[in-house]
N, C-alpha and C positions, 0 to 999 in steps of 0.2 A: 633525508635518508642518511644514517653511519655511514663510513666509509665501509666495513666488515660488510652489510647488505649489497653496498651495491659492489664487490668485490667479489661476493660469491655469484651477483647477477653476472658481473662481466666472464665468470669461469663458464657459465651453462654456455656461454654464446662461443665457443674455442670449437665445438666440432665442426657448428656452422661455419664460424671463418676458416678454420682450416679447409673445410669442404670446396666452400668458395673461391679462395685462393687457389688452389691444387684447379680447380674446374679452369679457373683464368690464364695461372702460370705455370700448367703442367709440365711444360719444355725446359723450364728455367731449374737451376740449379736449388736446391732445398735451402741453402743458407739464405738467400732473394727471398724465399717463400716464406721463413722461421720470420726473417725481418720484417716483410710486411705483416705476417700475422701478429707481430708485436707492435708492429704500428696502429693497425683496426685494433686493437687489445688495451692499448696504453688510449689513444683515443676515448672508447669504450669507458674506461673507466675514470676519463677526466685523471691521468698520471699528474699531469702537472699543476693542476689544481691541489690536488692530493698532498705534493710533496710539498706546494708553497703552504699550507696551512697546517706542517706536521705531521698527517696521517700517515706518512710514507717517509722515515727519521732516513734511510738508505737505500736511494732509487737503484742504484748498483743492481743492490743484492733482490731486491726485487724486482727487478728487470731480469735476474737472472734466474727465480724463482720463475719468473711466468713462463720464460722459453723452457724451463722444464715439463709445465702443464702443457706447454704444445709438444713437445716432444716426447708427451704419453699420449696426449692424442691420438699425435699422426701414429705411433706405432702399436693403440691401438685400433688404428681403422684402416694399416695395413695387415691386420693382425685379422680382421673382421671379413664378412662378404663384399664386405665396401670396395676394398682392394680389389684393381684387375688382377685376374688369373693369369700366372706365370702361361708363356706361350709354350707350346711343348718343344723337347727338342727335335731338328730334323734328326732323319735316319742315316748312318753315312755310309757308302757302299763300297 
């Protein structure tokens, strides 16, 4: 399979991991979260494969490219019903 195929495969799978992530390490701080989801992400797409046989000339900049796909992700699917609902405020008296 091109690397382009399976690079768009690894893009479908970003809600899931983000989903899954957030479900695991909701507590944790979102930079924890962005890095693991580039770690299942880079994983996923055999990064280092990739970059040892060319397909990938500037792991940099596409390591920085991908943390931007998770970072439309996540803000679309806080954007979305997916998101909990802000808690209301109290009343104050």
């Amino acid at each position: 399979m091109n690397f382009l195929s399976t690079l768009l495969q690894g893009i479908s799978f970003v809600p899931a991991i983000v989903s899954g992530i957030e479900n695991i390490f909701g507590g944790r701080p979102g930079i924890e979260k962005k890095n693991t989801a580039l770690s299942f992400l880079e994983a996923a797409l055999s990064m280092g494969d990739a970059v040892a046989s060319r397909q990938i000339v500037d792991d940099v900049k596409f390591r920085n490219g991908l943390g931007q796909i998770i970072n439309g992700v996540v803000e679309c699917l806080n954007a979305s019903a997916w998101a909990k609902p802000a808690s209301p405020a109290k009343a104050t008296v």
